[in-house]
ZADO-1210 file (C-alpha; in nm, 4 decimals, padded with zeros to 6 digits):
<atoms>
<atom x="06.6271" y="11.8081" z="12.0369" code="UNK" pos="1"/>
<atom x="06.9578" y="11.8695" z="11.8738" code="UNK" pos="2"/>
<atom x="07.2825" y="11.7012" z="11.9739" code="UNK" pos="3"/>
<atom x="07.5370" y="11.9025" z="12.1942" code="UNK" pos="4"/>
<atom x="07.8309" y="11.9409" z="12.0142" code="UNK" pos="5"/>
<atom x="08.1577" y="11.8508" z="12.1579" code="UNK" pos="6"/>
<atom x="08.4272" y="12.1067" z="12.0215" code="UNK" pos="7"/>
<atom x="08.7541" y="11.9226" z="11.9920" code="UNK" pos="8"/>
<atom x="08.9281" y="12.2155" z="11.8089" code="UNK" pos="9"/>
<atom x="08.8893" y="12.4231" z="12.1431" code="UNK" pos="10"/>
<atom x="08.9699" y="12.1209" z="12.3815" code="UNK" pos="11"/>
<atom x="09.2358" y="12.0971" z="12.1766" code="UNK" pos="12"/>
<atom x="09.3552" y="12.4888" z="12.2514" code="UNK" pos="13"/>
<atom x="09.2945" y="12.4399" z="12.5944" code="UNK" pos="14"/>
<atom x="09.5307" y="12.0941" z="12.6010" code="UNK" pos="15"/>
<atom x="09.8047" y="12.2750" z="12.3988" code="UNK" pos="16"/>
<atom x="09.8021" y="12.5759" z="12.6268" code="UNK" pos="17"/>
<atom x="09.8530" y="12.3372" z="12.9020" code="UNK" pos="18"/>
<atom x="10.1366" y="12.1406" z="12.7192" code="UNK" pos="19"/>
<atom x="10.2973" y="12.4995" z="12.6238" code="UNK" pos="20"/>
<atom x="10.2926" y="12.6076" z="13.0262" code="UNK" pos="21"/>
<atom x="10.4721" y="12.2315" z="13.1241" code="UNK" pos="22"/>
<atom x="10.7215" y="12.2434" z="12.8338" code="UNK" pos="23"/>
<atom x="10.8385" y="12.5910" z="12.9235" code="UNK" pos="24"/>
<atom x="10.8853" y="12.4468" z="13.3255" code="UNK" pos="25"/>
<atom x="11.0526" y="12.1136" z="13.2095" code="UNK" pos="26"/>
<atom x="11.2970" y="12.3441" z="13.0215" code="UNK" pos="27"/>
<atom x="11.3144" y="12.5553" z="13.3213" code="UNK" pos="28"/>
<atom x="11.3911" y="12.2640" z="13.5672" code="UNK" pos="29"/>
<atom x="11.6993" y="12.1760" z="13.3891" code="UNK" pos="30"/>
<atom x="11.5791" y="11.9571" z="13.0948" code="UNK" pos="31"/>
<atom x="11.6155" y="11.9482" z="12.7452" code="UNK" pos="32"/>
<atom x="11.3845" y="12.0896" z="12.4594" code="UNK" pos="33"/>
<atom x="11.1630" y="11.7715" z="12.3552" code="UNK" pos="34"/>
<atom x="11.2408" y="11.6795" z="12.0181" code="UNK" pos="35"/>
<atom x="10.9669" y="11.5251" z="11.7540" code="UNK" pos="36"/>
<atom x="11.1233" y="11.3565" z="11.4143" code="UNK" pos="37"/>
<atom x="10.8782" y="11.3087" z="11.1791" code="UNK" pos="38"/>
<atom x="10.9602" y="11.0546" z="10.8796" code="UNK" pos="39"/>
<atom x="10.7522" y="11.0866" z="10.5601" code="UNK" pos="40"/>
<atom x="10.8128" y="10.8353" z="10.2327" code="UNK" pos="41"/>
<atom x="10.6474" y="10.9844" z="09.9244" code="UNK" pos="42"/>
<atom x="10.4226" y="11.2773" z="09.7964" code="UNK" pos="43"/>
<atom x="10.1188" y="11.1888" z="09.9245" code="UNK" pos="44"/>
<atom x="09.9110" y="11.5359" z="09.9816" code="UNK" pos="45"/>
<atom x="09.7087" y="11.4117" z="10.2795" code="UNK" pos="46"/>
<atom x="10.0095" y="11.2760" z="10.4743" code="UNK" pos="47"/>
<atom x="10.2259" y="11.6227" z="10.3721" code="UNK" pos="48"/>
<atom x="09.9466" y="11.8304" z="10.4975" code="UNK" pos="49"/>
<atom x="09.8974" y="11.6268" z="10.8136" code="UNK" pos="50"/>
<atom x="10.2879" y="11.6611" z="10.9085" code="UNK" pos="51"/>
<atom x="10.2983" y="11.9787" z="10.8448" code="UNK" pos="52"/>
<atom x="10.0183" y="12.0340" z="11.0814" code="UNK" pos="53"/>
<atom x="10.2189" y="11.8704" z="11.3214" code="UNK" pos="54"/>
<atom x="10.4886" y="12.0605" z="11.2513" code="UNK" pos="55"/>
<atom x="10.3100" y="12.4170" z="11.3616" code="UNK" pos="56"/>
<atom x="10.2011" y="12.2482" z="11.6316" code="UNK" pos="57"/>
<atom x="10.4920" y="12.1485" z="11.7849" code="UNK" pos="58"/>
<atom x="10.6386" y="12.5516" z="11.7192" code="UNK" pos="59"/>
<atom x="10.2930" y="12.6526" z="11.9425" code="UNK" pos="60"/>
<atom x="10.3867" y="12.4277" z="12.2852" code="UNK" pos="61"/>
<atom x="10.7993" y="12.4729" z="12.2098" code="UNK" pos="62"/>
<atom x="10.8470" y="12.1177" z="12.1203" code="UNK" pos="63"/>
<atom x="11.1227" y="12.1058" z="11.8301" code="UNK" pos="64"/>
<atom x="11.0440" y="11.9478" z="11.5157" code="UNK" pos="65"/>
<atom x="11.1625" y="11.7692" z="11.2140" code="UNK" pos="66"/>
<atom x="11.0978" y="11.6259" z="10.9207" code="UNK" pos="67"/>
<atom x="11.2822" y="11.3642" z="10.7186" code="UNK" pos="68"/>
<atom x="11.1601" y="11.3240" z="10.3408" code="UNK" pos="69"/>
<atom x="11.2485" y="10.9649" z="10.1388" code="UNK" pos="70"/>
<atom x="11.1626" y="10.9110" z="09.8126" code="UNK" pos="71"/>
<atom x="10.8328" y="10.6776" z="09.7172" code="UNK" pos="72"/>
<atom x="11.0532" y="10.4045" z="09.6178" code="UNK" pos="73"/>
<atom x="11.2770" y="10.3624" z="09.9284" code="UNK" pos="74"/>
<atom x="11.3215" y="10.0490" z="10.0492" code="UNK" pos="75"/>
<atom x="11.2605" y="09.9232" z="10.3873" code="UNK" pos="76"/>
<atom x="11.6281" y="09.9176" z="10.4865" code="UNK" pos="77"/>
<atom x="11.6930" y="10.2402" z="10.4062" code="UNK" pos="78"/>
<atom x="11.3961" y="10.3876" z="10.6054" code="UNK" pos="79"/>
<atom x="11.5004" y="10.1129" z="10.8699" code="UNK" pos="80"/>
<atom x="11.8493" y="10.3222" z="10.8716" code="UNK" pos="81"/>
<atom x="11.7129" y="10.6085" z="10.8630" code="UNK" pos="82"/>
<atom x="11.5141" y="10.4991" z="11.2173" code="UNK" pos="83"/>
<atom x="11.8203" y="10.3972" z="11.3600" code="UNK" pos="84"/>
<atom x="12.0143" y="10.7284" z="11.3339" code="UNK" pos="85"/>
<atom x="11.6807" y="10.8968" z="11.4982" code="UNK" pos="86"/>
<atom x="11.7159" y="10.5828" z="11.7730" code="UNK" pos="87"/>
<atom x="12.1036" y="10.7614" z="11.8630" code="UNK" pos="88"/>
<atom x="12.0045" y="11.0713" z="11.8111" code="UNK" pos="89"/>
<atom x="11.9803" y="11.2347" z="12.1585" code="UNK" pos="90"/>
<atom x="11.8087" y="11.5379" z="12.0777" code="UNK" pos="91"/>
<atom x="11.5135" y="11.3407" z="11.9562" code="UNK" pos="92"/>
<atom x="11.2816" y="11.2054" z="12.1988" code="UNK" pos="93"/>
<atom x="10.9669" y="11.1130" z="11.9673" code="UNK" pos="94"/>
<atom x="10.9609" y="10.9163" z="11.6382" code="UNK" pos="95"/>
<atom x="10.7069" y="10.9570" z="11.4313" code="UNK" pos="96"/>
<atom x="10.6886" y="10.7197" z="11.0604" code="UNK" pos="97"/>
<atom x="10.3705" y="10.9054" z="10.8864" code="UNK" pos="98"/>
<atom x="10.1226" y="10.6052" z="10.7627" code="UNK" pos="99"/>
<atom x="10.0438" y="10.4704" z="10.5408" code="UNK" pos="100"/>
<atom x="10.3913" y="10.3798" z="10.3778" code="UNK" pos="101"/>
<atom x="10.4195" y="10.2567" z="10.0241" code="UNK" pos="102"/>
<atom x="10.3763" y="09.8841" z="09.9342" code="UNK" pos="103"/>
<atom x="10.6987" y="09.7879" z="09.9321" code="UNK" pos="104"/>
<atom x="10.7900" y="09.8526" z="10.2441" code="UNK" pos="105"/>
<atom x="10.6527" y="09.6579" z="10.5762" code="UNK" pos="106"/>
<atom x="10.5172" y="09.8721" z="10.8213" code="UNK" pos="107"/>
<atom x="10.5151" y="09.6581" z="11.1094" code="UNK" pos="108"/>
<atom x="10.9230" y="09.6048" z="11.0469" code="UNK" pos="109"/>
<atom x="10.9238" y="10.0046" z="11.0587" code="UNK" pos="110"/>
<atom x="10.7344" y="10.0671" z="11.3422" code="UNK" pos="111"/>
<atom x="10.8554" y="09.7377" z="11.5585" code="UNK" pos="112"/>
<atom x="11.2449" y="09.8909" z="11.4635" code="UNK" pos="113"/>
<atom x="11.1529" y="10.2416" z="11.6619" code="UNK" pos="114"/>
<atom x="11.3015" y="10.2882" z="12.0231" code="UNK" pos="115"/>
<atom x="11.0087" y="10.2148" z="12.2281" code="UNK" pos="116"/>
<atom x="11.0787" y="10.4942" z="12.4598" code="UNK" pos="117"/>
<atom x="11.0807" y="10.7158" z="12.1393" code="UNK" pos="118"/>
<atom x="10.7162" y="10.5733" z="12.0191" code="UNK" pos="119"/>
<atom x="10.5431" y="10.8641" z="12.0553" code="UNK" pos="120"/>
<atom x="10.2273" y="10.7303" z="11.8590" code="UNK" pos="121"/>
<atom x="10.2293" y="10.3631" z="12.1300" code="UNK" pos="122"/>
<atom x="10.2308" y="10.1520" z="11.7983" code="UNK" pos="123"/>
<atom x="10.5080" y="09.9403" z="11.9282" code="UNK" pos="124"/>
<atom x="10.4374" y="09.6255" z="12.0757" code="UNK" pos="125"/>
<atom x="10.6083" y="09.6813" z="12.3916" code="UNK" pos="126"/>
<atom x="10.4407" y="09.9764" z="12.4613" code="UNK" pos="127"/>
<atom x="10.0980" y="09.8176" z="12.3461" code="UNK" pos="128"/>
<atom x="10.0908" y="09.5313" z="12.6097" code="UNK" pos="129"/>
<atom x="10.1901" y="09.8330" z="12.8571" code="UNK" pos="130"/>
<atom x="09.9056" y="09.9748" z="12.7992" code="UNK" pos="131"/>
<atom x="09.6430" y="09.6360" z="12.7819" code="UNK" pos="132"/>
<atom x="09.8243" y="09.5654" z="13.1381" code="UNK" pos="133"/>
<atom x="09.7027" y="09.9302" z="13.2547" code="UNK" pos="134"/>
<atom x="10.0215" y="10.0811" z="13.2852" code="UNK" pos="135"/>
<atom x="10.0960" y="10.2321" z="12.9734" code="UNK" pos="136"/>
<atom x="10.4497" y="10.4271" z="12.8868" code="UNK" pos="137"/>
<atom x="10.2702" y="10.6415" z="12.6138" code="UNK" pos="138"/>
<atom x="09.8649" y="10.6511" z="12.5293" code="UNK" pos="139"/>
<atom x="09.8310" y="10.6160" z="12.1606" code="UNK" pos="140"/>
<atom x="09.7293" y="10.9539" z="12.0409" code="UNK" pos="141"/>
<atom x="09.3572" y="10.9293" z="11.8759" code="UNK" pos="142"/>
<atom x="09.1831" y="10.6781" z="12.1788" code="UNK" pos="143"/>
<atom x="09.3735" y="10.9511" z="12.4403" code="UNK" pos="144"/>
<atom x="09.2290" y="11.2428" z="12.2349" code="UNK" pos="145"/>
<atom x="08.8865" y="11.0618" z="12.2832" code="UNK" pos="146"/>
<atom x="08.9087" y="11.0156" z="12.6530" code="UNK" pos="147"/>
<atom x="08.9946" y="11.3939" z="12.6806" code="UNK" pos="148"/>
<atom x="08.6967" y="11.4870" z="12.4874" code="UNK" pos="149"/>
<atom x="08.4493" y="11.2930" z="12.7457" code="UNK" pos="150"/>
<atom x="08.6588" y="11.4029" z="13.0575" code="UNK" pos="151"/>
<atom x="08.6249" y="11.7528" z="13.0051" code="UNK" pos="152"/>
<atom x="08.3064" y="11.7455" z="12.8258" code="UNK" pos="153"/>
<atom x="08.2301" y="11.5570" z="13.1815" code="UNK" pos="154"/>
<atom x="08.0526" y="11.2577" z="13.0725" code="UNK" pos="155"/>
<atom x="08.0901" y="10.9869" z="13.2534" code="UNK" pos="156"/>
<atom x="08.1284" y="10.6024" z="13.1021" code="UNK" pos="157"/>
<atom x="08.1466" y="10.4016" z="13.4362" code="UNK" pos="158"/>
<atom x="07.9270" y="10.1180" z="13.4519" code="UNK" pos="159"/>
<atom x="07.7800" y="10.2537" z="13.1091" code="UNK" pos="160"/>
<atom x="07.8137" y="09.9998" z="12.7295" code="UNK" pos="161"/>
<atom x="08.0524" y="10.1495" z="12.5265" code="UNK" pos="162"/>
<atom x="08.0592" y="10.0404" z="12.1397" code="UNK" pos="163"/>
<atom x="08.3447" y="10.0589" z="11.9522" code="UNK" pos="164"/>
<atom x="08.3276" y="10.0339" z="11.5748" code="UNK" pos="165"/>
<atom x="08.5749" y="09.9425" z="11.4126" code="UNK" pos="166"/>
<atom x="08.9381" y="09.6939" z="11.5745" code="UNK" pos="167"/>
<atom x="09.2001" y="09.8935" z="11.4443" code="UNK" pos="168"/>
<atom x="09.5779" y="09.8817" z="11.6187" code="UNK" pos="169"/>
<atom x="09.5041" y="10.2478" z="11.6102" code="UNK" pos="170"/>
<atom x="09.1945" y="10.2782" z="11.7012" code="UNK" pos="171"/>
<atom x="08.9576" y="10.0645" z="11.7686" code="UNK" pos="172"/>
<atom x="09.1308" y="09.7955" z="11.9658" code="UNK" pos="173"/>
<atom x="09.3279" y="10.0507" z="12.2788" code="UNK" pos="174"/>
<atom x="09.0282" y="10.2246" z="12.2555" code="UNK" pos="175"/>
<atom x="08.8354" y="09.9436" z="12.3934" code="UNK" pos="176"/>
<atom x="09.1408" y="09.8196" z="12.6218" code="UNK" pos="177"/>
<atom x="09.1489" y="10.2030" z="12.7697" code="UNK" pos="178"/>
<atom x="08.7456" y="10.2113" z="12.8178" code="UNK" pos="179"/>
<atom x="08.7878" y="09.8557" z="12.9798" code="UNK" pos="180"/>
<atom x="09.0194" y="09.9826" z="13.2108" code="UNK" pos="181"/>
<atom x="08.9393" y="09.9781" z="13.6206" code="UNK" pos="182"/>
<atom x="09.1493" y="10.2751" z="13.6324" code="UNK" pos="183"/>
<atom x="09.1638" y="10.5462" z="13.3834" code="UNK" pos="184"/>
<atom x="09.5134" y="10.7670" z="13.3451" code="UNK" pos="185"/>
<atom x="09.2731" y="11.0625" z="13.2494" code="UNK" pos="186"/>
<atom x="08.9716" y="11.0706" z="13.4393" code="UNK" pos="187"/>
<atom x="08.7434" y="10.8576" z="13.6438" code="UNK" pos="188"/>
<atom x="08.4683" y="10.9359" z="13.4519" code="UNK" pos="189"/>
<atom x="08.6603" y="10.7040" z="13.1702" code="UNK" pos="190"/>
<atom x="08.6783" y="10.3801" z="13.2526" code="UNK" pos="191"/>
<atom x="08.5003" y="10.1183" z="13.3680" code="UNK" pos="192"/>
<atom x="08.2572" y="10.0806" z="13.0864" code="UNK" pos="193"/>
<atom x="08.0948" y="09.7506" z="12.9547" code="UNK" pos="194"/>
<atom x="08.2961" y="09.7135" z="12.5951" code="UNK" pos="195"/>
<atom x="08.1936" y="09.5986" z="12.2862" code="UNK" pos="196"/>
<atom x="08.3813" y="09.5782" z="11.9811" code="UNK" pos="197"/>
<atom x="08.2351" y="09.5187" z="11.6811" code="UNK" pos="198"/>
<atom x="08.3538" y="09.5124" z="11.3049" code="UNK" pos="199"/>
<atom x="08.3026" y="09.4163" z="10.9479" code="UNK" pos="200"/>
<atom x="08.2060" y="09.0929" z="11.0296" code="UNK" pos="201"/>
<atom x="07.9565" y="09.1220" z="11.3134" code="UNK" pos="202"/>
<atom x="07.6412" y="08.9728" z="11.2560" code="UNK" pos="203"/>
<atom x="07.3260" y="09.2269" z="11.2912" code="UNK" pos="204"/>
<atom x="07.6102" y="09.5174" z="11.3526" code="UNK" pos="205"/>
<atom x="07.2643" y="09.7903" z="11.4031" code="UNK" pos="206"/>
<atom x="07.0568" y="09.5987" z="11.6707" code="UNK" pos="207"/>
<atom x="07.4215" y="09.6041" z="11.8657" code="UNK" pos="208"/>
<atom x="07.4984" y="09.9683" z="11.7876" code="UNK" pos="209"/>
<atom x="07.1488" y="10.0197" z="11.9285" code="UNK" pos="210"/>
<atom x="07.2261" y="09.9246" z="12.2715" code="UNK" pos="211"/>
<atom x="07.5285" y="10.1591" z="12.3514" code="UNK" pos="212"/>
<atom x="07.5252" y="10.4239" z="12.5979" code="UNK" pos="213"/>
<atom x="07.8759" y="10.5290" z="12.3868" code="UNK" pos="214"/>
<atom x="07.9161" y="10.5129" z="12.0641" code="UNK" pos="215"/>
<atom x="08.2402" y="10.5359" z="11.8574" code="UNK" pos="216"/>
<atom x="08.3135" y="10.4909" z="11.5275" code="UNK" pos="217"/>
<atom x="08.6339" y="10.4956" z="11.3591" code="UNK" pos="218"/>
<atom x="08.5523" y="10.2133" z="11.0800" code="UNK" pos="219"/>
<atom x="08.6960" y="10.4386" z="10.7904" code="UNK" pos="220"/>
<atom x="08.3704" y="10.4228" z="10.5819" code="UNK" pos="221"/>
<atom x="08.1892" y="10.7970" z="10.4951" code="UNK" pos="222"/>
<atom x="07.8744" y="10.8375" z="10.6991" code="UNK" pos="223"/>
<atom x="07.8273" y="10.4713" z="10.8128" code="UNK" pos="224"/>
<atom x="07.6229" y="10.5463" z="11.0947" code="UNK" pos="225"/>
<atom x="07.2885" y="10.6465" z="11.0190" code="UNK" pos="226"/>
<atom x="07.0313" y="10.7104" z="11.3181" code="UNK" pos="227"/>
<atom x="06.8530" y="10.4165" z="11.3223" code="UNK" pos="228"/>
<atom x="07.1930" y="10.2635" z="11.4239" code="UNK" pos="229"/>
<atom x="07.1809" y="10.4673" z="11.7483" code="UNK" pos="230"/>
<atom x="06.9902" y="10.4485" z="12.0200" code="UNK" pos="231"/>
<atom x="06.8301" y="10.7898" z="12.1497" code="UNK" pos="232"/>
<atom x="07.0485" y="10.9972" z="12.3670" code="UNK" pos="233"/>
<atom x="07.3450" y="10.8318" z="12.3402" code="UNK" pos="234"/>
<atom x="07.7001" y="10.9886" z="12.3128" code="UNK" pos="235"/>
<atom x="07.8377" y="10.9643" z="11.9664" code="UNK" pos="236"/>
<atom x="08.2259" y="11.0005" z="11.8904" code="UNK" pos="237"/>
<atom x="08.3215" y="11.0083" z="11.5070" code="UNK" pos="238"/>
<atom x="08.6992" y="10.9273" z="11.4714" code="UNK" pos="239"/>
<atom x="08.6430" y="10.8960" z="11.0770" code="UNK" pos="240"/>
<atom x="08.7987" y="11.1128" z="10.8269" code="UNK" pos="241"/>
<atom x="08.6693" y="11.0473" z="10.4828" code="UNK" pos="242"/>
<atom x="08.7576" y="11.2695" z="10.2041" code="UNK" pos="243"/>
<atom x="08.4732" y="11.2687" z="09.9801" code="UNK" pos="244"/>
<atom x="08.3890" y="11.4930" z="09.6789" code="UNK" pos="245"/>
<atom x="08.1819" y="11.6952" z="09.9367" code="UNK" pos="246"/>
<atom x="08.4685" y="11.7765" z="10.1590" code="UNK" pos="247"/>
<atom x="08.5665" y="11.6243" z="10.4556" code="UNK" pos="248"/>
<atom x="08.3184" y="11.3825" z="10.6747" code="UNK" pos="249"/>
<atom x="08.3360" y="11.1345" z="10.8995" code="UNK" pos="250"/>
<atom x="08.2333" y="10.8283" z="10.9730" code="UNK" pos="251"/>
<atom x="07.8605" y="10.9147" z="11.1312" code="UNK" pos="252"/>
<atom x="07.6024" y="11.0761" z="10.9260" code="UNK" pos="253"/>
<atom x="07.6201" y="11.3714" z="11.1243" code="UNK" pos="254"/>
<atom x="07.3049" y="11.5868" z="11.0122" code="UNK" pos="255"/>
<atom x="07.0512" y="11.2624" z="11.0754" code="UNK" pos="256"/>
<atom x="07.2454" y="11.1488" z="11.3992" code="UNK" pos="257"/>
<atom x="07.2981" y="11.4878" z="11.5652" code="UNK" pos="258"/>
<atom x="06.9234" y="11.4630" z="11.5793" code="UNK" pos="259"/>
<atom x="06.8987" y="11.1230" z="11.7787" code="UNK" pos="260"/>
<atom x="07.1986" y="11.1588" z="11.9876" code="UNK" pos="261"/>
<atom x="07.2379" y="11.3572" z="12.3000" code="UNK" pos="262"/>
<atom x="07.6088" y="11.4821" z="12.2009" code="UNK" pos="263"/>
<atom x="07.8312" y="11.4263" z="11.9213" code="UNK" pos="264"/>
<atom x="08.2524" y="11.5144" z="11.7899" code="UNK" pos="265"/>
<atom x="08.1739" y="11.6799" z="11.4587" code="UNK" pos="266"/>
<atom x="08.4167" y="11.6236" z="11.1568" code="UNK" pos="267"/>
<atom x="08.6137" y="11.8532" z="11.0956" code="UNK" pos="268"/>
<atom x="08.6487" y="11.9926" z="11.4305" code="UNK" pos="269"/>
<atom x="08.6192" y="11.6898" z="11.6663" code="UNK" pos="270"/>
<atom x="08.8919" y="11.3904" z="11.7587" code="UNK" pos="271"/>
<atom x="09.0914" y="11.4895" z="11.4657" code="UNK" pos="272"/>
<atom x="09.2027" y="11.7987" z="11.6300" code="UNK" pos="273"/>
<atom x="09.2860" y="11.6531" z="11.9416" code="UNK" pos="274"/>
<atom x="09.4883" y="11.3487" z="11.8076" code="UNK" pos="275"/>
<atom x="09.7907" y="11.6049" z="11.7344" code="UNK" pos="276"/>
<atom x="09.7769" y="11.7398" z="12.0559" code="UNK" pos="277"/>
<atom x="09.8255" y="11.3869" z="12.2259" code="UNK" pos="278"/>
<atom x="10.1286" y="11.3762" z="12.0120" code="UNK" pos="279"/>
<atom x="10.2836" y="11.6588" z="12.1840" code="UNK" pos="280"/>
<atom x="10.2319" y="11.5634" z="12.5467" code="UNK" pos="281"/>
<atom x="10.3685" y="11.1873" z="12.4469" code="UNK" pos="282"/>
<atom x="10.6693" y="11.3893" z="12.3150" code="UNK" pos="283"/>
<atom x="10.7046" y="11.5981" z="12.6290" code="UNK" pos="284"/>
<atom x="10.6536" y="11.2537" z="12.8683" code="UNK" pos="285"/>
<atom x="10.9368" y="11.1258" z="12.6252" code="UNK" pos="286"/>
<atom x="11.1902" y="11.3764" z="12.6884" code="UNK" pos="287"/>
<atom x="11.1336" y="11.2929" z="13.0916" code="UNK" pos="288"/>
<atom x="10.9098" y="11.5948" z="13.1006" code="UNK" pos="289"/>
<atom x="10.5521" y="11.5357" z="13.2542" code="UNK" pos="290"/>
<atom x="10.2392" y="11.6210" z="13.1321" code="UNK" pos="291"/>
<atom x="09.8968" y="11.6358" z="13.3775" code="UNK" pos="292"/>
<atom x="09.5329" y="11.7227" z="13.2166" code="UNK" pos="293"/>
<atom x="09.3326" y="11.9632" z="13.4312" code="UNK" pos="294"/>
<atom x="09.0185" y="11.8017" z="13.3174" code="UNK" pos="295"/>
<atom x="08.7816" y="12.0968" z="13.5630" code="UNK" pos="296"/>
<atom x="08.4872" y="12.1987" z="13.3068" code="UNK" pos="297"/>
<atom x="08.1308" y="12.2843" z="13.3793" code="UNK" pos="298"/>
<atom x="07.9841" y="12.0539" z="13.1295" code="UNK" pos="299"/>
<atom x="07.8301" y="12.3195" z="12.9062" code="UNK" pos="300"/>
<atom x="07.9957" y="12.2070" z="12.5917" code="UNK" pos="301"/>
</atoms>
C-alpha cells in the first residue's frame, strides 16, 4: 500500500493564511508592521531564488521586506557593519544572512554578531540554549516546519523512536532537542519521543534507521534512504534538497520508500515549503506580535 502523502505546500497556505489574519490584528492593536532584512553576499542562483521567495512571501502575510546585496568578495567586517545598522534599525525586527556565505568570510562571526531578538532563523547561540532548555525565544524555521507537518497531519510521536539523520545546527541537532522535549510549543502530539541521532559516522547506520517509528532525514545526500533502510509503516520526513541533473530531490528515495512507509513529505512540495513560512511567524513574534497554530485537522492528509 502506497504512502500517504503529507502536502507541505498546502500546510503551508493554511499557516500563512493564519500569519496574514494575526499580522493584520497586531497592526490593528497598535503595533508596528514586522520588518524582515534579508542580507545576501554574491550571485549565487539558488540563494537569489530562495530570497526572493521569501520576499513574496512576506508581501502575502503583510510582513515588510528587504534585501541587502554585497558583492562576493566582501569582507567579514563590512557584512559585520552592515548587521549592525540592521541591529539599530527599528523598523527591522528579523535578520536574516542567506547561507552559505563565501569562504572568506566566517559565518559563525556573522550570525553570533545578529541581535538575538532579531534572529529570526534561532542560529544564535543565545537563542539555541533557549530552546535546548525548552523555552525557546524563536523555533528555528525547518525543525518548526516539521513539527507543523506531524501536528496537523495528526500523528502523534509520544512515547514513539524518532531518528534523525543527519546533526546539523540547522537541522538535525534542534530537531532532536524539540522531539526530546516533555513539552512541545506546537502540539502534544510532538514531543516526547525516544531520539536518536545518527550521522556520517554511525556504525551499521540501516539496522538503526530500521527501528524508527519516525524517520527524518536531512543529511544533504540525493536519495540516501532507500527502503530497506526503513522499517514498514513508519513516518518518513525528507528535509533534503538536492539539485541533481533530474531536477530537484531529496534526501529519501521517494518512489521505493513511498512504498514501505505509511506517510511521507515529498520533495518538492514537503518541509521546504513550510520552512519559509516559519520565517514569517518568527518575524511577527519579533516585532512583539504573536503567532498561535490552530493545529484542528481530520487526519486525511
Amino acid at each position: 500500500m502506497a504512502a500517504r502523502i503529507l502536502d507541505g505546500k498546502i500546510i503551508a497556505q493554511e499557516i500563512q493564511a493564519e500569519i496574514s489574519t494575526a499580522v493584520a490584528a497586531h497592526i490593528a492593536a497598535g503595533g508596528p508592521m514586522p520588518g524582515l532584512a534579508a542580507v545576501l553576499v554574491g550571485e549565487d542562483p539558488a540563494s537569489d531564488i530562495y530570497v526572493r521567495n521569501k520576499q513574496r512571501s512576506c508581501k502575502r502575510v503583510g510582513i515588510a521586506s528587504s534585501l541587502h546585496r554585497l558583492p562576493g568578495s566582501a569582507s567579514s567586517e563590512e557584512l559585520l557593519e552592515l548587521v549592525g545598522r540592521l541591529n539599530s534599525d527599528s523598523s527591522i525586527h528579523g535578520i536574516l544572512v542567506q547561507l552559505p556565505l563565501p569562504q572568506q568570510i566566517a559565518a559563525e562571526r556573522i550570525l553570533d554578531a545578529i541581535d538575538p531578538a532579531k534572529d529570526v532563523d534561532g542560529f544564535h547561540p543565545y537563542n539555541v540554549g533557549l530552546l535546548v532548555q525548552g523555552r525557546p525565544r524563536f523555533l528555528p524555521c525547518t525543525p518548526h516546519g516539521v513539527l507543523q507537518i506531524l501536528a496537523r497531519c495528526q500523528i502523534d510521536i509520544s512515547g514513539k523512536h524518532a531518528v534523525v539523520l543527519g546533526r546539523s545546527d540547522i537541522v538535525g541537532k534542534p530537531m532532536a532537542s524539540l522531539l526530546a522535549q516533555k513539552v512541545s510549543p506546537v502540539s502534544p502530539q510532538c514531543c516526547n519521543a525516544t531520539v536518536t541521532l545518527c550521522h556520517s559516522r554511525t556504525v551499521d547506520l540501516p539496522s538503526i534507521t530500521r527501528q524508527a517509528d519516525l524517520l527524518i532525514a536531512a543529511i544533504g545526500q540525493a536519495k540516501f534512504v532507500t527502503a530497506d533502510m526503513v522499517r514498514p509503516g513508519a513516518v518518513v520526513i525528507d528535509v533534503g534538497i538536492n539539485r541533481t541533473d533530474g531536477g530537484i530531490v531529496g534526501d529519501v528515495d521517494f518512489s521505493a520508500v513511498s512504498e514501505v512507509a505509511s506517510a511521507i513529505t515529498p520533495v518538492p512540495g514537503g518541509v521546504g515549503q513550510l520552512t519559509v513560512t516559519m520565517l514569517l511567524a518568527n518575524t511577527l513574534v519579533a516585532a512583539g506580535g504573536s503567532y498561535t497554530s490552530s493545529n484542528h485537522r481530520d487526519g486525511s492528509r
